[in-house]
C-alpha positions as CSV (number, residue, x, y, z in Angstrom):
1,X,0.0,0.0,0.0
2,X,2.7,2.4,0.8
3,X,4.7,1.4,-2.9
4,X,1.3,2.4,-4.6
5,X,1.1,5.7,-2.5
6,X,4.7,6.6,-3.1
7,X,4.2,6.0,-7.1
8,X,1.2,8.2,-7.1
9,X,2.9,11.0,-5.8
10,X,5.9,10.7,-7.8
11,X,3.3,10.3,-10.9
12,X,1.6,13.6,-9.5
13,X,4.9,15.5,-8.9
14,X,6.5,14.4,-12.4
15,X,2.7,16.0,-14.2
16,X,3.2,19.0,-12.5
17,X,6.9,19.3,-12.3
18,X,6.5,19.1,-16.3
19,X,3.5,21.3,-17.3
20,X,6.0,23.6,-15.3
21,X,8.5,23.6,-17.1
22,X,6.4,24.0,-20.2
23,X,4.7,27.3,-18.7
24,X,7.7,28.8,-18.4
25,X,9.4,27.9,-21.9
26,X,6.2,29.3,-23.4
27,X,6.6,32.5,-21.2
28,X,10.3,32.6,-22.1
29,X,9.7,32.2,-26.0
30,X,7.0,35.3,-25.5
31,X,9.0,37.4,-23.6
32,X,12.3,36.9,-26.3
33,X,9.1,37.2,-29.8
34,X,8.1,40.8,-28.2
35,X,11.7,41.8,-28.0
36,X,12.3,41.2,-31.3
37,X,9.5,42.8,-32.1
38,X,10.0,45.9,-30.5
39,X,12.9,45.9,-32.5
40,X,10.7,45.6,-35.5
41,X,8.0,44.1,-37.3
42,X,9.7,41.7,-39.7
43,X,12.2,40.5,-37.5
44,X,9.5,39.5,-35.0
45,X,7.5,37.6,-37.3
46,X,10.5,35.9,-38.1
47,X,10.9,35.2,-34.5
48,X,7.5,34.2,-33.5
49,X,7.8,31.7,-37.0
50,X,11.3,29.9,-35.6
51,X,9.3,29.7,-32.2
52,X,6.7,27.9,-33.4
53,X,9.2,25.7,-35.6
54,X,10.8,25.2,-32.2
55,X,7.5,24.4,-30.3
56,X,5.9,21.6,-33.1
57,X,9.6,20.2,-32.8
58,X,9.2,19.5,-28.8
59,X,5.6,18.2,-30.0
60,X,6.8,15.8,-32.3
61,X,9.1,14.6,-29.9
62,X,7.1,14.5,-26.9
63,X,4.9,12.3,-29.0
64,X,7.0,9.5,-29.8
C-alpha cells in the first residue's frame, strides 16, 4: 500500500513538475518574440515563425 502511495505521488509531482516547465518555456519564447519585435516588425514575425518551428519540434518529440 505504501509502494502504490509513493508511485502516485511521484506520478503527481513528475505531471506538475513538467507542465512547469512547459509554462515557463512558453513564457520565455513570449518574452524573447516581443523583443524582437520591438525591435521591428519583420524580425519579430521571423521570431514568432522559428518559435513555433521550435515548439511543433518538442511536440513531435514529446509524441514519440
Amino acid at each position: 500500500m505504501n509502494n502504490k502511495l509513493s508511485e502516485l505521488i511521484q506520478l503527481i509531482g513528475s505531471f506538475f513538475m513538467s507542465n512547469y516547465i512547459g509554462i515557463v518555456l512558453l513564457i520565455g519564447l513570449g518574452i524573447i518574440v516581443y523583443g524582437f519585435y520591438r525591435i521591428g516588425t519583420t524580425t519579430g514575425t521571423f521570431a514568432l515563425g522559428a518559435s513555433f518551428i521550435l515548439i511543433s519540434l518538442i511536440f513531435v518529440r514529446e509524441g514519440r
